[in-house]
KOLKE-790370 format. One record per residue (C-alpha): x, y, z; residue number from 1. Coordinates in pm, whole numbers, plus 50000, padded with zeros to 5 digits. Each point is the difference from the previous one (the first is absolute). Example, Ala and Ser with C-alpha at 12.3 -4.5 7.8 and 13.67 -1.06 7.14 Angstrom:
! residues 2
<node><c1>51230</c1><c2>49550</c2><c3>50780</c3><pos>1</pos></node>
<node><c1>50137</c1><c2>50344</c2><c3>49934</c3><pos>2</pos></node>
***
This chain:
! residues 266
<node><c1>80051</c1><c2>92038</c2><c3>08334</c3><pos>1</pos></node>
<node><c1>49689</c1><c2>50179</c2><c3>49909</c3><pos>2</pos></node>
<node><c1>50213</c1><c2>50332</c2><c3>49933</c3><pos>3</pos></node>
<node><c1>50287</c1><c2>49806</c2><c3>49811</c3><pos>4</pos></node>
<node><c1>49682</c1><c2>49842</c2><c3>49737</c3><pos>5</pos></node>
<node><c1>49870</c1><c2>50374</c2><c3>49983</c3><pos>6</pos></node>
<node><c1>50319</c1><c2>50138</c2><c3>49901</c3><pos>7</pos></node>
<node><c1>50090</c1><c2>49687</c2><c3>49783</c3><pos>8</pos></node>
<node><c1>49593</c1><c2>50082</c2><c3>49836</c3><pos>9</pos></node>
<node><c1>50076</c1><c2>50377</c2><c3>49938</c3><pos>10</pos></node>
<node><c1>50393</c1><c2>49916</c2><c3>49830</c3><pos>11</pos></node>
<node><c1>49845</c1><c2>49793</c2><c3>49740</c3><pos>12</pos></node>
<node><c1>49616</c1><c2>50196</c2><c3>49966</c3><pos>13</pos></node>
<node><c1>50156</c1><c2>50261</c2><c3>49718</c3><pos>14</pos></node>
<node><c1>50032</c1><c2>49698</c2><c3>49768</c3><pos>15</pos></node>
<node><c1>49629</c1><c2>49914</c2><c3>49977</c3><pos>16</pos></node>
<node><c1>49871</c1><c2>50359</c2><c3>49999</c3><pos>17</pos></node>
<node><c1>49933</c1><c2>50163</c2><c3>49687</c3><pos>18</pos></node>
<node><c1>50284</c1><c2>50082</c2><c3>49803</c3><pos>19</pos></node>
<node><c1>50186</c1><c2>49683</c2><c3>50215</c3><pos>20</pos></node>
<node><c1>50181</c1><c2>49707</c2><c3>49823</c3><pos>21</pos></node>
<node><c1>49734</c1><c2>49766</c2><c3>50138</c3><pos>22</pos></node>
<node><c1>49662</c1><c2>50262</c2><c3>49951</c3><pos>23</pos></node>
<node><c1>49802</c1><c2>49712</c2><c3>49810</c3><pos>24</pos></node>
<node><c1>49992</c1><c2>49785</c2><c3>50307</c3><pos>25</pos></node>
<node><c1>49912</c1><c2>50275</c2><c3>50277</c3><pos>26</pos></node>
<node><c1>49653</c1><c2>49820</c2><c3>50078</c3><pos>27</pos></node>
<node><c1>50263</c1><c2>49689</c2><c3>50081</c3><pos>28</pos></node>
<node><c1>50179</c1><c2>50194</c2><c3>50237</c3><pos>29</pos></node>
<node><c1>49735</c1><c2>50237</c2><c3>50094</c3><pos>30</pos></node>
<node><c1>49802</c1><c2>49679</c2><c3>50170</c3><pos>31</pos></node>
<node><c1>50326</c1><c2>49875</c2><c3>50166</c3><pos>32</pos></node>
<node><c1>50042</c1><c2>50322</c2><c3>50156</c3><pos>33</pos></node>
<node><c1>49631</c1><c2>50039</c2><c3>50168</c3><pos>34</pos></node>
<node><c1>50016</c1><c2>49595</c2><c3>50091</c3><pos>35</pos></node>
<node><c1>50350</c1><c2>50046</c2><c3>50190</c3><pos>36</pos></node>
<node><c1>49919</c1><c2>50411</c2><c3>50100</c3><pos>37</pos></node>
<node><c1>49712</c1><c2>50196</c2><c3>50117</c3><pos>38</pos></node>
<node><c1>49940</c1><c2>50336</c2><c3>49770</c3><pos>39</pos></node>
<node><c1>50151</c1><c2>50285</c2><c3>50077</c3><pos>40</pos></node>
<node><c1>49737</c1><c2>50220</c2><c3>49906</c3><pos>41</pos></node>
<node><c1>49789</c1><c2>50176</c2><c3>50283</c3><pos>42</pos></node>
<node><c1>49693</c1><c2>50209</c2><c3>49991</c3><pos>43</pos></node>
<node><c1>50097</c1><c2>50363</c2><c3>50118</c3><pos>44</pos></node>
<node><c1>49680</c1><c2>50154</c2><c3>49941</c3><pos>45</pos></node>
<node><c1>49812</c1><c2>50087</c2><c3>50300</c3><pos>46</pos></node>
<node><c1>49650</c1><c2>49885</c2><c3>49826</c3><pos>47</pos></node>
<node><c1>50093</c1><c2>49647</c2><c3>49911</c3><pos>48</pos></node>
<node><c1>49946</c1><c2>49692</c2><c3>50232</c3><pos>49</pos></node>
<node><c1>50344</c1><c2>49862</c2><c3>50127</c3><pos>50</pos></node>
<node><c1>50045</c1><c2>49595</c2><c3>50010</c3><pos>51</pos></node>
<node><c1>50270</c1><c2>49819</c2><c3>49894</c3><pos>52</pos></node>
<node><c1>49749</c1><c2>49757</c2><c3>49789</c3><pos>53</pos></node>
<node><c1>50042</c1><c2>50005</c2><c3>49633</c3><pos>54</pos></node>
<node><c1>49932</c1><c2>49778</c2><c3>49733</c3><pos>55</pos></node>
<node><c1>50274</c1><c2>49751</c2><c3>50041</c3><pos>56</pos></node>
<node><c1>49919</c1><c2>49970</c2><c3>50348</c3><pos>57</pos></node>
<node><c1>49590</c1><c2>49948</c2><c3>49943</c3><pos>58</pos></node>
<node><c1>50115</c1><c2>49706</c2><c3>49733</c3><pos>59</pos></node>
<node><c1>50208</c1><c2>49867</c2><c3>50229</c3><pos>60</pos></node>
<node><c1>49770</c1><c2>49985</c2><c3>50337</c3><pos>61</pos></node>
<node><c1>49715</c1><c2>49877</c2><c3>49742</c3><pos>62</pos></node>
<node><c1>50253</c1><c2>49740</c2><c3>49881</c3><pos>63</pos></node>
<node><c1>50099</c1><c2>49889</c2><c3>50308</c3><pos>64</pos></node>
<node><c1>49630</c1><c2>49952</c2><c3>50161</c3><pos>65</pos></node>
<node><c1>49955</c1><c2>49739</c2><c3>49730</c3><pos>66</pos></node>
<node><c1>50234</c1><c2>49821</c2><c3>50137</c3><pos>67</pos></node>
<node><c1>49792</c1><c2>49800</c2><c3>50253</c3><pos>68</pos></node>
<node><c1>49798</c1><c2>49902</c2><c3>49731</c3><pos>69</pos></node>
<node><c1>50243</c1><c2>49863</c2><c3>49824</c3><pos>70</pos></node>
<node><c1>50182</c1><c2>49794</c2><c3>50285</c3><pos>71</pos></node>
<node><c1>49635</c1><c2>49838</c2><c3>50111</c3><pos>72</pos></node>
<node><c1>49994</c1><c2>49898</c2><c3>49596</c3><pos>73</pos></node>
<node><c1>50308</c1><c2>49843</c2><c3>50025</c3><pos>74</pos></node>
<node><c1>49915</c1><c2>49807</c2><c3>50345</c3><pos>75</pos></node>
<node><c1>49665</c1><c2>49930</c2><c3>49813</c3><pos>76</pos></node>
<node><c1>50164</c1><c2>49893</c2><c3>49680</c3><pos>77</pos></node>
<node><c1>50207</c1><c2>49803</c2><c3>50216</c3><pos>78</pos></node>
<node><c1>49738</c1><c2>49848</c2><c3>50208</c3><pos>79</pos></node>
<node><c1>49771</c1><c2>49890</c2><c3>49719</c3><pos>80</pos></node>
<node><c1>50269</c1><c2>49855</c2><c3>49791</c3><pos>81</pos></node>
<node><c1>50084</c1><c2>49750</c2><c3>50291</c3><pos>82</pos></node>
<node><c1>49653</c1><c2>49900</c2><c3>50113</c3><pos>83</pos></node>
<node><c1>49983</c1><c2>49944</c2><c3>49601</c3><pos>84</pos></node>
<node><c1>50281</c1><c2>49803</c2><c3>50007</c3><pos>85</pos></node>
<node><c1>49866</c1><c2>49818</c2><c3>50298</c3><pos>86</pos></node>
<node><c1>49705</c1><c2>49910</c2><c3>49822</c3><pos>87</pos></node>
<node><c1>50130</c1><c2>49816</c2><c3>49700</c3><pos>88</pos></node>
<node><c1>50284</c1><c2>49847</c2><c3>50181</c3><pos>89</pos></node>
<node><c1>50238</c1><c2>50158</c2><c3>49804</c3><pos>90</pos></node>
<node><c1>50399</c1><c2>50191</c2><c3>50114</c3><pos>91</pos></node>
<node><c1>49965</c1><c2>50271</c2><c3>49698</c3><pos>92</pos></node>
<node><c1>49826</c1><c2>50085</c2><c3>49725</c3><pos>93</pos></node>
<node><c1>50292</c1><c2>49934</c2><c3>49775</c3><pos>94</pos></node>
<node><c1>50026</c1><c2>50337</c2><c3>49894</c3><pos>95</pos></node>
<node><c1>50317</c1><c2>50261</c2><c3>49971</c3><pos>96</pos></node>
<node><c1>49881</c1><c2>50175</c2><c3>50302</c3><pos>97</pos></node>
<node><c1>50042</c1><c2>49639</c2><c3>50252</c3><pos>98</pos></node>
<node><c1>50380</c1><c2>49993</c2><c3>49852</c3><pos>99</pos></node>
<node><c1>50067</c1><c2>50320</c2><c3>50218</c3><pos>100</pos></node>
<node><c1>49740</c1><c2>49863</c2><c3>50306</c3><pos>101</pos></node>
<node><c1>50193</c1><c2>49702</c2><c3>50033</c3><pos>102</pos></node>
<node><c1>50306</c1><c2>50146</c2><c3>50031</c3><pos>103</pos></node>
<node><c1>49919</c1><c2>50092</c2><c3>50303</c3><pos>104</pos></node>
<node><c1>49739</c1><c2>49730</c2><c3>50087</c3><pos>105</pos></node>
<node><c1>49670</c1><c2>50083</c2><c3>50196</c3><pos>106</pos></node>
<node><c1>49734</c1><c2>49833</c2><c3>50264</c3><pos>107</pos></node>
<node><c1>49671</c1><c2>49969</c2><c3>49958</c3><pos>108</pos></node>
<node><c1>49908</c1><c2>50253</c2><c3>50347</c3><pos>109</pos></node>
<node><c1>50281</c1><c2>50178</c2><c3>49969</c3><pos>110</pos></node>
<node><c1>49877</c1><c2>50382</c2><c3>49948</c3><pos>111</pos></node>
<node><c1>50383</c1><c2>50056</c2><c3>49930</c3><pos>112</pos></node>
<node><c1>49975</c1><c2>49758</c2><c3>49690</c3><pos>113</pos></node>
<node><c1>49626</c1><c2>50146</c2><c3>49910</c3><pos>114</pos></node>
<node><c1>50202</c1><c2>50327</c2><c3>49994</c3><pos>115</pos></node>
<node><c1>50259</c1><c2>49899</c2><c3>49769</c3><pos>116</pos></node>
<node><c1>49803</c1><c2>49837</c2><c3>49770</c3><pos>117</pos></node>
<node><c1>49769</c1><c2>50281</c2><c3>49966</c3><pos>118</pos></node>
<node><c1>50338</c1><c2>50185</c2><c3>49935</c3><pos>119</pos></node>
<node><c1>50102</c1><c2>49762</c2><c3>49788</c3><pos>120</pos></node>
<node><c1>49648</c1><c2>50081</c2><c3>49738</c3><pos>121</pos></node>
<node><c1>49980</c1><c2>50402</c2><c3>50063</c3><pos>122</pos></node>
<node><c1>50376</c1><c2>50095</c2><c3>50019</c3><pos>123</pos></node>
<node><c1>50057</c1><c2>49960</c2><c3>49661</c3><pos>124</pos></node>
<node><c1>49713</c1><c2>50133</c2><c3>49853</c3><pos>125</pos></node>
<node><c1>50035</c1><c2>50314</c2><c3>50242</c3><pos>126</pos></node>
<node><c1>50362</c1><c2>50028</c2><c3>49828</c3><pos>127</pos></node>
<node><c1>49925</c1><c2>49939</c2><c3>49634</c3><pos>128</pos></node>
<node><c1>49648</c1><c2>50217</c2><c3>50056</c3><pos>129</pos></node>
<node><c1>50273</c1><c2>50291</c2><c3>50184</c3><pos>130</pos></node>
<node><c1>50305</c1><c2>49946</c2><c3>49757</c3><pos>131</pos></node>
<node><c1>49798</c1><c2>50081</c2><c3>49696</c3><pos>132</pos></node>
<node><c1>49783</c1><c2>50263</c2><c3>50151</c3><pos>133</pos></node>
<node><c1>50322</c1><c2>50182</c2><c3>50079</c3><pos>134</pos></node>
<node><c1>50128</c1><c2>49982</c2><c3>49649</c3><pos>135</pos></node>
<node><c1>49696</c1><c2>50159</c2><c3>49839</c3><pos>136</pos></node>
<node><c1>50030</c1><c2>50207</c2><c3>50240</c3><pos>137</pos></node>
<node><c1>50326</c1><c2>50079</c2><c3>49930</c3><pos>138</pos></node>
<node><c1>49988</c1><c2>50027</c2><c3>49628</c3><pos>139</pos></node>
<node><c1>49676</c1><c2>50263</c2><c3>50012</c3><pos>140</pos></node>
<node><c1>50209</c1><c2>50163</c2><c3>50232</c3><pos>141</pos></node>
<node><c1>50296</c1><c2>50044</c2><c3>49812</c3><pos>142</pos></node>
<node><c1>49794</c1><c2>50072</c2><c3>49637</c3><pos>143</pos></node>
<node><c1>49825</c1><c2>50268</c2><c3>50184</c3><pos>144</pos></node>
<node><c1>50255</c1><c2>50130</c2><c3>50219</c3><pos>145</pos></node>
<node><c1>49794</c1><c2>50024</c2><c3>50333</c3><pos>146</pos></node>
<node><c1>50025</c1><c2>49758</c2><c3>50338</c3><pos>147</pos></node>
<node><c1>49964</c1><c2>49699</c2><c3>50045</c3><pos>148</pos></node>
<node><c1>49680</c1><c2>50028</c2><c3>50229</c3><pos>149</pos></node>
<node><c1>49953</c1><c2>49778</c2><c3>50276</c3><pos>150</pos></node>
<node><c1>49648</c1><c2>49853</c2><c3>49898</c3><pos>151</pos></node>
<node><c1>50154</c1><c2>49672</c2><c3>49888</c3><pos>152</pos></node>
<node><c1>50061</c1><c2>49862</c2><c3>50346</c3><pos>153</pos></node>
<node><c1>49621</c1><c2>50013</c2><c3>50067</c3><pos>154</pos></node>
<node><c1>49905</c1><c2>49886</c2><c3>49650</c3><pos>155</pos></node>
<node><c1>50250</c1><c2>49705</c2><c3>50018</c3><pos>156</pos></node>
<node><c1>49889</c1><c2>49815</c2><c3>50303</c3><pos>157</pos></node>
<node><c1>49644</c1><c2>50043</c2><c3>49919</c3><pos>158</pos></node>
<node><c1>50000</c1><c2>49866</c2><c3>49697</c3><pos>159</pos></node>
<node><c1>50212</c1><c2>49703</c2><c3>50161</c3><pos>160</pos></node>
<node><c1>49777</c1><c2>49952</c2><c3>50247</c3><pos>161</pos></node>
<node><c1>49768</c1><c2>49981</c2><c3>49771</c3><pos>162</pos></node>
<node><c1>50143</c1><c2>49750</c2><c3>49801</c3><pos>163</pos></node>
<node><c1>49924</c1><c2>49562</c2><c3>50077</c3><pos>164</pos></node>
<node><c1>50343</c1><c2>49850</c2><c3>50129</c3><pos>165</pos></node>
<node><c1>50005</c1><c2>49774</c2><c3>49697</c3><pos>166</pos></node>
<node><c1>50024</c1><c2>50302</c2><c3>49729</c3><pos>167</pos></node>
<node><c1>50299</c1><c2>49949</c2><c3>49799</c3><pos>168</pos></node>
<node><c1>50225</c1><c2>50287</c2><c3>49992</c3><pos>169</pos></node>
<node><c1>49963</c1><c2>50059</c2><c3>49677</c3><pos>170</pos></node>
<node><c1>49670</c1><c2>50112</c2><c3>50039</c3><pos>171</pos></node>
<node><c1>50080</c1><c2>50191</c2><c3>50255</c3><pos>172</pos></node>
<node><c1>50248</c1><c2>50203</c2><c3>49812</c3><pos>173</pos></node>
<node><c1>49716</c1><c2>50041</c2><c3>49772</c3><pos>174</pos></node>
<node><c1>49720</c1><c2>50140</c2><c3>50227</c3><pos>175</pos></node>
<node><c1>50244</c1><c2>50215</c2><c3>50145</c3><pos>176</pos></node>
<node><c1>50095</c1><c2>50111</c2><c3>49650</c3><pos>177</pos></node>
<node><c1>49694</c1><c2>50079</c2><c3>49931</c3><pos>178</pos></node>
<node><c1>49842</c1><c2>50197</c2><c3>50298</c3><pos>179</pos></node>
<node><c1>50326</c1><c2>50229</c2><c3>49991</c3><pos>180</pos></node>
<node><c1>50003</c1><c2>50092</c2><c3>49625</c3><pos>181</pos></node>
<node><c1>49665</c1><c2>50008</c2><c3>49926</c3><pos>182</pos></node>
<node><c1>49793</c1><c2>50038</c2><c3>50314</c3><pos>183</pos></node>
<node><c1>50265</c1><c2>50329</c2><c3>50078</c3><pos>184</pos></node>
<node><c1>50203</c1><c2>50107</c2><c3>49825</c3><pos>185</pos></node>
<node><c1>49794</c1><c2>50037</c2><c3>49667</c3><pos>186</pos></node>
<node><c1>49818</c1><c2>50250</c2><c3>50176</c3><pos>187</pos></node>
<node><c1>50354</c1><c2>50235</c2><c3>50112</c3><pos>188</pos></node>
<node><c1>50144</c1><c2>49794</c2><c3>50262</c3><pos>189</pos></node>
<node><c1>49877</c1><c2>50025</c2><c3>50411</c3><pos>190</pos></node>
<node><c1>49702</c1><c2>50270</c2><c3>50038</c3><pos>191</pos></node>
<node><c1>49898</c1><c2>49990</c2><c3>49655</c3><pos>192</pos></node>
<node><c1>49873</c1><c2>49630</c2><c3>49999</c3><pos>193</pos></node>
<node><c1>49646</c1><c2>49895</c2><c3>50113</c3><pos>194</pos></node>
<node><c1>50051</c1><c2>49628</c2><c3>49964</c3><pos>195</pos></node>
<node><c1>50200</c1><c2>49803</c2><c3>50342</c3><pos>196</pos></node>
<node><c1>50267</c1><c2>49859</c2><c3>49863</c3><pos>197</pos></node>
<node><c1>49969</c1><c2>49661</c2><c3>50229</c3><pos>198</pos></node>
<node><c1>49664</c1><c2>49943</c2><c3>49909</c3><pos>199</pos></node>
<node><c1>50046</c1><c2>50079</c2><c3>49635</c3><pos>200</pos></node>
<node><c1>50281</c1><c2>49750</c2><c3>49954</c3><pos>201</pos></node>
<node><c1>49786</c1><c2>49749</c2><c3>50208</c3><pos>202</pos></node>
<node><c1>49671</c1><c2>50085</c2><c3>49778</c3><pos>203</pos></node>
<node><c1>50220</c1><c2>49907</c2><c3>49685</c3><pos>204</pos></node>
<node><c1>50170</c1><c2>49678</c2><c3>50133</c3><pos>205</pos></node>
<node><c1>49622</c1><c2>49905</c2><c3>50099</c3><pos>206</pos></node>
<node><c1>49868</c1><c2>50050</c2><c3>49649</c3><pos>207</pos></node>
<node><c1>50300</c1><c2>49876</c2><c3>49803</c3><pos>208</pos></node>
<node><c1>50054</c1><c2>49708</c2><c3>50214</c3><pos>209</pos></node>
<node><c1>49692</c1><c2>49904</c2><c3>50159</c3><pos>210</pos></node>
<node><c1>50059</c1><c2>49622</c2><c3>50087</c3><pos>211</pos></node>
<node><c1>50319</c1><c2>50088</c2><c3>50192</c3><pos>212</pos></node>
<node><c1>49881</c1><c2>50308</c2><c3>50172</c3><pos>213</pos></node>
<node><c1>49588</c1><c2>49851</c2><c3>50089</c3><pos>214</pos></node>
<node><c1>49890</c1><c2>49670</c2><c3>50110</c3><pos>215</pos></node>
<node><c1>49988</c1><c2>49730</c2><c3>50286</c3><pos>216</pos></node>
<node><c1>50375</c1><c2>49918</c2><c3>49995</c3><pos>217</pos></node>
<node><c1>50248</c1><c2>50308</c2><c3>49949</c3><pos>218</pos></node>
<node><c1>49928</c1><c2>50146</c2><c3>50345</c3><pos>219</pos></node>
<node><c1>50191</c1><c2>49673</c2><c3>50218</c3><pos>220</pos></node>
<node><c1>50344</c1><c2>49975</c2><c3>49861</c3><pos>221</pos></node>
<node><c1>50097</c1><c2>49698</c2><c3>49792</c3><pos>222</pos></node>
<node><c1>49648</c1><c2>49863</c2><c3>49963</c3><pos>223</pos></node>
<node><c1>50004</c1><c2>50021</c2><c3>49650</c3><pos>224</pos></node>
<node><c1>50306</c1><c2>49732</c2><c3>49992</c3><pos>225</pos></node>
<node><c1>49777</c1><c2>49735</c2><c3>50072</c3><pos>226</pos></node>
<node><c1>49642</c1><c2>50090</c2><c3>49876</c3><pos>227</pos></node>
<node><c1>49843</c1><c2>49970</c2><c3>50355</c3><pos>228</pos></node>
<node><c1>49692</c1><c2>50209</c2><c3>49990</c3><pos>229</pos></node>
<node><c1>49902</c1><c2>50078</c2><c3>50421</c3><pos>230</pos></node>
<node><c1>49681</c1><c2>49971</c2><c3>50112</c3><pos>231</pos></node>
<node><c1>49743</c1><c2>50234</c2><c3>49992</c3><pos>232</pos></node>
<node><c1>49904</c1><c2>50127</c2><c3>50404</c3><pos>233</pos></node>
<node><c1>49647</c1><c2>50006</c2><c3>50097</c3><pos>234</pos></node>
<node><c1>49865</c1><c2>50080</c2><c3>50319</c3><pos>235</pos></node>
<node><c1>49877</c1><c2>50267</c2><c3>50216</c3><pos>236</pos></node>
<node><c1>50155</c1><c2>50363</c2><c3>50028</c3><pos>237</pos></node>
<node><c1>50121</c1><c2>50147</c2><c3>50314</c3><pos>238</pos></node>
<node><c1>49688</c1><c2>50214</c2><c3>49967</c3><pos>239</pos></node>
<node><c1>49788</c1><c2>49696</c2><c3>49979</c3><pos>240</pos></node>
<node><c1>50141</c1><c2>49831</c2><c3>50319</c3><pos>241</pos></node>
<node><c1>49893</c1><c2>50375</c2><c3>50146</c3><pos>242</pos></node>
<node><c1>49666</c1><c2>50031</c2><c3>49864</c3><pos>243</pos></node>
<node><c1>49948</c1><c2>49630</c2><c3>50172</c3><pos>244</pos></node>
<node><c1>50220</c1><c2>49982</c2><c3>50315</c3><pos>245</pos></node>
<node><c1>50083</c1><c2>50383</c2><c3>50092</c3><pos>246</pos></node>
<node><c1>50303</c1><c2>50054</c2><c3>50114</c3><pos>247</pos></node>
<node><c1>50122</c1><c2>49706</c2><c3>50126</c3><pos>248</pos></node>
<node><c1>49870</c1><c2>49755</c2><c3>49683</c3><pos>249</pos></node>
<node><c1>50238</c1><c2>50222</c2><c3>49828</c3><pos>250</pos></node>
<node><c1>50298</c1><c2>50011</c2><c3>50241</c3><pos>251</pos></node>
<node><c1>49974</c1><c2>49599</c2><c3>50016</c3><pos>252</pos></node>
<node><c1>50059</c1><c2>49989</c2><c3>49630</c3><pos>253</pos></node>
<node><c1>50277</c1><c2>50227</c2><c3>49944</c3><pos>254</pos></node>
<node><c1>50227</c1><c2>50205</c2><c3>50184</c3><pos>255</pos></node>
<node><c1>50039</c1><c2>50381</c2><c3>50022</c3><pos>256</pos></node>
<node><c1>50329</c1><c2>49960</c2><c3>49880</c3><pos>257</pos></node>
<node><c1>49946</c1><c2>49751</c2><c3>49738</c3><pos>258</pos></node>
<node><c1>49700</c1><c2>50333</c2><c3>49859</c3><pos>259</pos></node>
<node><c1>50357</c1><c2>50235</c2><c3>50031</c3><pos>260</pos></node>
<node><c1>50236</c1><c2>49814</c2><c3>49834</c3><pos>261</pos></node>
<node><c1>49702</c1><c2>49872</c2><c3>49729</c3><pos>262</pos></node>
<node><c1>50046</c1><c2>49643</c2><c3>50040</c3><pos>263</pos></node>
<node><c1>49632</c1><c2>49900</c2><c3>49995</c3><pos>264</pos></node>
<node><c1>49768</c1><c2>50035</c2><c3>49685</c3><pos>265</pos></node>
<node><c1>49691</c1><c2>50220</c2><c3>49922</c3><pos>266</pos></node>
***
């Protein structure tokens, strides 16, 4: 199979090289080629290091090492949203996102249902925040006939993660928009920029949007829909429960896994 896709690649490659029918959309193919094929150039030299890392596969290891992040945001997304729910005594929050929920219905202690509804929030602001990353990308590409470089896959989820669940997807098309045009490639494109991309589109999404990106309610998803405002928490810290009972004042409190997984405050 793998031979058969090689010799399939190499038949049409002529096309998108220079002089080619296709030329213009080489970076196109060009990032087709090194997703489906490792490269087939090797160091020969005797004084260079030999690894098989390059670039693609550094953005892609760095990529996928967010991804535990990202499925404890969902399962926390998912878990707030229903103890929220819960609370006010209420199936949804009447909102597009509860249309897709309840099509597949969900329990209150189910961590399958926390899952999905935390799915339910990120998913499609991952794919709006990836889809028009990747046409930026793209078009720079094309307009200055060089790769499409691999960079997006890290700046994509981090800006996503970075996002509240509740941010409409216009607005994250937006700060997406944003941190790729202007926080890289203004300055030439990967290696040339000194801004992060994530954190630039998430700096101008704060500033141009404050109430939806800053406050008491945009981090629990739908609690906006009903103008509940939670409660403030007071109390002592797990360092506080230390300083007075040692070791054991604080392991009656909280639980070492409950510090891991952060579900306690302070």
């Amino acid at each position: 199979m793998k031979a058969w896709l090689r010799s399939v690649n190499e038949s049409i490659k002529p096309k998108f090289m220079p002089g080619g029918a296709q030329a213009k959309w080489f970076p196109i193919y060009d990032a087709i080629e090194n997703f489906i094929f490792s490269s087939t150039h090797k160091t020969t030299n005797p004084i260079h290091v030999r690894d098989s890392i390059d670039i693609q596969r550094i953005m892609v290891i760095v990529w996928l090492a967010a991804f535990p992040a990202m499925f404890f945001g969902m399962y926390n997304i998912g878990n707030q949203t229903l103890e929220y729910l819960t609370l006010v005594g209420s199936a949804n929050t009447n909102d597009w996102h509860h249309v897709l929920i309840n099509l597949v219905g969900y329990t209150n202690d189910s961590f399958i249902s926390k899952m999905w509804i935390g799915a339910v929030y990120f998913v499609p602001i991952y794919a709006v925040t990836f889809a028009v990353g990747i046409l930026w990308e793209i078009l720079f590409a094309v307009v200055r006939k060089h790769e499409i470089n691999e960079g997006l896959f890290v700046s994509s989820i981090l800006f996503a993660l970075s996002c509240p669940p509740d941010l409409p997807l216009w607005q994250a098309a937006m700060g997406i928009t944003f941190g790729i045009v202007i926080g890289k490639e203004v300055f030439g494109g990967t290696g040339k920029n000194f801004l992060n991309p994530a954190l630039t589109g998430r700096a101008f999404l704060y500033f141009a949007y404050p109430s939806q990106l800053s406050g008491d309610k945009v981090w629990i998803a739908g609690l906006s829909d009903t103008g509940i405002t939670p409660e403030g928490f007071s109390g002592a810290t797990p360092l506080g429960y230390a300083a007075e009972g040692g070791l054991q004042g604080l392991t009656d409190n909280f639980s070492w896994l409950d510090a891991f997984l952060g579900n306690i405050p302070g």
